[in-house]
PASEBA-1860 file (N, C-alpha, C; in nm, 3 decimals):
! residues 132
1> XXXXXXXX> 9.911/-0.014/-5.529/9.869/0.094/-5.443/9.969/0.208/-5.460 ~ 9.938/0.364/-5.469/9.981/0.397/-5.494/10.072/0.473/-5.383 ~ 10.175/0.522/-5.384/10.254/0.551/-5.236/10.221/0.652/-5.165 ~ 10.124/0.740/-5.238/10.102/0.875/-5.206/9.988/0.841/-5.096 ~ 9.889/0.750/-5.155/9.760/0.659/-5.054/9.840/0.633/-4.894 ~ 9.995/0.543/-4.930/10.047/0.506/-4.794/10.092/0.666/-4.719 ~ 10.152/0.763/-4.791/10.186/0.847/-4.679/10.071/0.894/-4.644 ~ 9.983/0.888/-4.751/9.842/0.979/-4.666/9.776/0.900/-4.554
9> XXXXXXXX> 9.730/0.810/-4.535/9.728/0.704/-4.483/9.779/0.726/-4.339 ~ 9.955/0.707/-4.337/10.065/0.683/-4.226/10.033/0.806/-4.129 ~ 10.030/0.966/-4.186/9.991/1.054/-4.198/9.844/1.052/-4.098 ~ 9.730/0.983/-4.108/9.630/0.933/-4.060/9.608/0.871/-3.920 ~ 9.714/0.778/-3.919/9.741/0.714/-3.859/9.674/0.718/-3.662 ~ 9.766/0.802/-3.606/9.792/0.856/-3.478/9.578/0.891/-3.458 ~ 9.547/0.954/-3.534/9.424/0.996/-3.554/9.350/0.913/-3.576 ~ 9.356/0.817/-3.612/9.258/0.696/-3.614/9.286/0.634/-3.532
17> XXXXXXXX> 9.334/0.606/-3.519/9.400/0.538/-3.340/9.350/0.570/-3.208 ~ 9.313/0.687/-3.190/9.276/0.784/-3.107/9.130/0.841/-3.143 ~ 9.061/0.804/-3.243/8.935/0.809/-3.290/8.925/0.971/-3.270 ~ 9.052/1.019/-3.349/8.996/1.198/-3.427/8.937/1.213/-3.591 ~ 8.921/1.128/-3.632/8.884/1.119/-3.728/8.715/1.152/-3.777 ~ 8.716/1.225/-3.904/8.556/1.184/-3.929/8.500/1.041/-4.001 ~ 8.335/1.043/-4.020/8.334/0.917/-3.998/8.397/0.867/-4.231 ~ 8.407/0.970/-4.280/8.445/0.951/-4.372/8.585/0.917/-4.430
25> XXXXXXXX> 8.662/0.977/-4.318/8.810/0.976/-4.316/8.848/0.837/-4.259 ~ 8.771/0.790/-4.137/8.763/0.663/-4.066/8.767/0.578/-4.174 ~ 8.631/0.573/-4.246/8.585/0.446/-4.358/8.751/0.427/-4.450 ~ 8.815/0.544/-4.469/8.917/0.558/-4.621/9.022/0.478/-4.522 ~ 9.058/0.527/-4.441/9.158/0.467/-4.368/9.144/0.289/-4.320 ~ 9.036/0.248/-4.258/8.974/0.125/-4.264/8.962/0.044/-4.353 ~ 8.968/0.104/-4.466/8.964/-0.005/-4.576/9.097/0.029/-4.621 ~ 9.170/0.081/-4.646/9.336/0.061/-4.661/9.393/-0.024/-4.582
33> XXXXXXXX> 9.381/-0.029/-4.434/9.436/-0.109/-4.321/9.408/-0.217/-4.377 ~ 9.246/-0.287/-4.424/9.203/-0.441/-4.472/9.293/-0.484/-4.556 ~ 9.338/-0.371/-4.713/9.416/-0.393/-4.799/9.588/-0.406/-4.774 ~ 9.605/-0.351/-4.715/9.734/-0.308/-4.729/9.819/-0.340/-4.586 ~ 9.921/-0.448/-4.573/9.948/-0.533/-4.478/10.092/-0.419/-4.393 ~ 10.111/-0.336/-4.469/10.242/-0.252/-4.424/10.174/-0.166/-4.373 ~ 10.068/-0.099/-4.389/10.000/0.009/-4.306/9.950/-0.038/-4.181 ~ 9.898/-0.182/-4.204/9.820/-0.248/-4.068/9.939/-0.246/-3.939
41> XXXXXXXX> 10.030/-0.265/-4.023/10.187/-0.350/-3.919/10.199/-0.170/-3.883 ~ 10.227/-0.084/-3.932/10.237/0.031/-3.905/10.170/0.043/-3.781 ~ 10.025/0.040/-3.763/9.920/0.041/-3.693/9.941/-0.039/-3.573 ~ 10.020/-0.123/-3.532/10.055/-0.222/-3.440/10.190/-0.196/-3.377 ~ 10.259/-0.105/-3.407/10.347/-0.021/-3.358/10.362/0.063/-3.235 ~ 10.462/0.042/-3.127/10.441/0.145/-3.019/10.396/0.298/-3.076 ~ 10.340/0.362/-2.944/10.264/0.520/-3.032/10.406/0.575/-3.056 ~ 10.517/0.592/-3.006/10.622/0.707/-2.987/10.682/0.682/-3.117
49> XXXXXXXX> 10.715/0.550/-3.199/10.745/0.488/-3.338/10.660/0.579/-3.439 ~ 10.533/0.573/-3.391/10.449/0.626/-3.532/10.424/0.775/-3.556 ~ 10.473/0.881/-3.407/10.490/0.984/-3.443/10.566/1.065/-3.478 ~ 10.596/1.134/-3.573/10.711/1.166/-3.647/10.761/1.273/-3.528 ~ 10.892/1.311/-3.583/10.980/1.408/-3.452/10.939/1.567/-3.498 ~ 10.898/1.634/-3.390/10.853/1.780/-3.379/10.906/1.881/-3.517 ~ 10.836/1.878/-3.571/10.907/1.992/-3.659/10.888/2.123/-3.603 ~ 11.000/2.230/-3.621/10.973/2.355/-3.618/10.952/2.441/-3.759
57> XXXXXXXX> 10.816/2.511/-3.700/10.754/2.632/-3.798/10.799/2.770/-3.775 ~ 10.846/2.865/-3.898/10.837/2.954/-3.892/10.734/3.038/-3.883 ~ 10.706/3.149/-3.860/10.574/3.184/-3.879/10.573/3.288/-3.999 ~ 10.456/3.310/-4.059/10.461/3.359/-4.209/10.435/3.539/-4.131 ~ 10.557/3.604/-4.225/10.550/3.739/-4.210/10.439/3.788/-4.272 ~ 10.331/3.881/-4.188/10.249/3.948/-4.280/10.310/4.109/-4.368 ~ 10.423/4.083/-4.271/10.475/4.290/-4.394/10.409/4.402/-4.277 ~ 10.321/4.352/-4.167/10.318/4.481/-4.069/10.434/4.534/-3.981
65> XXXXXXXX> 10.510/4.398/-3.950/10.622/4.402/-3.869/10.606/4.362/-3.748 ~ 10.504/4.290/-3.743/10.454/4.252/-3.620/10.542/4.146/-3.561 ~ 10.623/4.076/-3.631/10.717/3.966/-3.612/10.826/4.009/-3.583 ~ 10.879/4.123/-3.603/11.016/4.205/-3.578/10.986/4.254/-3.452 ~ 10.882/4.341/-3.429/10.869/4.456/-3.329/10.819/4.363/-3.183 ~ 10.792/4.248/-3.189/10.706/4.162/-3.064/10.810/4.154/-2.933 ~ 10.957/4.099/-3.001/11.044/4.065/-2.864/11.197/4.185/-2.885 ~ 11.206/4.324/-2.860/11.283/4.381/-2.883/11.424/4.317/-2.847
73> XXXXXXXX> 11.524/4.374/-2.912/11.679/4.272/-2.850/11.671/4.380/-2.736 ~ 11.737/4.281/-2.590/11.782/4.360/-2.486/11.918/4.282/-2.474 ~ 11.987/4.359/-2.428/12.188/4.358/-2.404/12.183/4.311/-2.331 ~ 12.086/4.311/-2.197/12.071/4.261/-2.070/12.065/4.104/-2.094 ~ 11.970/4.095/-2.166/11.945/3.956/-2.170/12.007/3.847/-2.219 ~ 11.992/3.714/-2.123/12.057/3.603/-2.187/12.122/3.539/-2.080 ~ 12.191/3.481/-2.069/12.285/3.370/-1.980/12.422/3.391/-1.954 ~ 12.461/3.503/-2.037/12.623/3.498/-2.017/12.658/3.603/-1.918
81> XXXXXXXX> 12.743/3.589/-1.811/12.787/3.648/-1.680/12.853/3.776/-1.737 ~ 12.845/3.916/-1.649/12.913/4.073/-1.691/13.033/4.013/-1.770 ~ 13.090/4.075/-1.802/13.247/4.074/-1.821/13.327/4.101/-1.717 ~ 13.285/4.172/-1.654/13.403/4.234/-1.508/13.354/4.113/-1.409 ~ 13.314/4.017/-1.422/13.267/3.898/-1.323/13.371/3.813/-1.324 ~ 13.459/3.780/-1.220/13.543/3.667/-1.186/13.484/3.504/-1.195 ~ 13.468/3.449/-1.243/13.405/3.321/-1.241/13.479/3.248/-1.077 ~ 13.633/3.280/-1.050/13.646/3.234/-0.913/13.575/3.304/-0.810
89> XXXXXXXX> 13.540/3.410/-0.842/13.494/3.472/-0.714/13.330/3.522/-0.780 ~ 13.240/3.445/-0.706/13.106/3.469/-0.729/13.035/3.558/-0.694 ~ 13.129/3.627/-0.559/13.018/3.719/-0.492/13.164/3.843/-0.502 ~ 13.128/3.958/-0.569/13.216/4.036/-0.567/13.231/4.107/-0.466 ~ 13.172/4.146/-0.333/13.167/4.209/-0.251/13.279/4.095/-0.113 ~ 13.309/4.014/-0.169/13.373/3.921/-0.068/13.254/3.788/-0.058 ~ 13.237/3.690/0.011/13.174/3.585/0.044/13.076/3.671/0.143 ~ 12.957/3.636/0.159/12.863/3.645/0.214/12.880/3.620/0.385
97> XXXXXXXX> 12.800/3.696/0.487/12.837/3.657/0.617/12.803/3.554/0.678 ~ 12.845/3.493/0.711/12.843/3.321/0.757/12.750/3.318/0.893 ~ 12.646/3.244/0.914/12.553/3.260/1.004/12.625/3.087/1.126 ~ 12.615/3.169/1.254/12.658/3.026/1.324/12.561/2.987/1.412 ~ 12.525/2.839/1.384/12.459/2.759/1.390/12.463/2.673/1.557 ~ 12.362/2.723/1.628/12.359/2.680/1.760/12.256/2.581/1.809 ~ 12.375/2.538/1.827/12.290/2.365/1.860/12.205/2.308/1.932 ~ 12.115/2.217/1.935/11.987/2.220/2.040/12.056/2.186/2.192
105> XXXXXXXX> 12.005/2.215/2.307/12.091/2.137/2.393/12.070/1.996/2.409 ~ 12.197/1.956/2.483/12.242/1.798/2.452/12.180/1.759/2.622 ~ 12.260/1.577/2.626/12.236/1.534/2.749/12.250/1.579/2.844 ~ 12.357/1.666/2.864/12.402/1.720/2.951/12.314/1.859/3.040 ~ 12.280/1.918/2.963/12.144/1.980/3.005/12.040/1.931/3.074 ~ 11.986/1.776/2.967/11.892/1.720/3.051/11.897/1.678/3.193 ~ 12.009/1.600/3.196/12.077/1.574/3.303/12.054/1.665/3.403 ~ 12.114/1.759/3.370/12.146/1.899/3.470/12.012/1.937/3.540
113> XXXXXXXX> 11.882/1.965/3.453/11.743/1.981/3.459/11.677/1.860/3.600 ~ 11.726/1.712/3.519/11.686/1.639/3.628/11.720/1.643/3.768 ~ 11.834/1.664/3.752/11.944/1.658/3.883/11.863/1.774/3.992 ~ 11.818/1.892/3.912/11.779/1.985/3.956/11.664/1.948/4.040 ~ 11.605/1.938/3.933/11.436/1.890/4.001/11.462/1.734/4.116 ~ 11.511/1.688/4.138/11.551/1.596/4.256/11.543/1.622/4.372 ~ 11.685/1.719/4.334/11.707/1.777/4.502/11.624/1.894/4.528 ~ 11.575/1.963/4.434/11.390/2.079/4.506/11.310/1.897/4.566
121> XXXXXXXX> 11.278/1.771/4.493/11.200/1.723/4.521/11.195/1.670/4.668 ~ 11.379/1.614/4.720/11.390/1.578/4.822/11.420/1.690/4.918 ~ 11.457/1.798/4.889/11.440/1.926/4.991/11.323/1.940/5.006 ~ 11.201/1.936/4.990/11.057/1.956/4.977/11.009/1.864/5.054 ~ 11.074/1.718/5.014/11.020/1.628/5.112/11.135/1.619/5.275 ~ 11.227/1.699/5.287/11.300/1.687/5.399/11.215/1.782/5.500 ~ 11.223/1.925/5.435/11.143/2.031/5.474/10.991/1.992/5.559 ~ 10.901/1.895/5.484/10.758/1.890/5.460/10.781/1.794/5.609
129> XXXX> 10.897/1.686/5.589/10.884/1.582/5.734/10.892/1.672/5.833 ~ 11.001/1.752/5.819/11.053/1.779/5.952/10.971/1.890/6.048 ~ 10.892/1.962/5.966/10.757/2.046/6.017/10.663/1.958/6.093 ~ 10.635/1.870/6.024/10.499/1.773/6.083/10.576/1.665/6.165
END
């Protein structure tokens, strides 16, 4: 067999697997798998094994300039901090104004609330006897 059959084949692979294939491309590949015991074992392989790692494409210049002129360079841009930027000090204007944080009220409130409502309840009921 000749090796060029196996990369074309290997090449195949992911696509027959996944039934993208036509039904002519199917048949060529199907009967290689019957023949050929290293392509089958190929075929029995986790998917992430059988797909090769991302290549990057350039893209083909047509000569209009359309590939130059698309993303102009800007100075602005990019990740790296001014130059006049202190890396210790993040905020050049000083640290930001600190907001203070007031707390829900505690037991002591509740307390206070109950205590309250008590003595209206038993003044109400001292009041209410001593009329009638």
């Amino acid at each position: 067999m000749d090796s060029t059959d196996h990369e074309d084949v290997r090449g195949k692979l992911d696509s027959y697997f996944s039934g993208h294939l036509d039904d002519a491309e199917w048949s060529v590949v199907r009967a290689h798998l019957a023949e050929c015991e290293e392509c089958s074992a190929e075929l029995t392989r986790p998917v992430p094994w059988r797909r090769a790692a991302p290549q990057r494409v350039a893209p083909q210049d047509t000569g209009d300039g359309a590939l130059t002129d698309e993303f102009p360079e800007d100075e602005d841009a990019g990740g790296d901090p001014p130059d006049d930027m202190d890396p210790q000090q993040p905020y050049p204007d000083g640290p930001p104004p600190t907001v203070e944080v007031i707390a829900p009220p505690g037991w002591p409130v509740v307390f206070g609330t109950a205590l309250v409502a008590a003595l209206v309840a038993f003044g109400l009921g001292y009041a209410v006897a001593t009329i009638a």
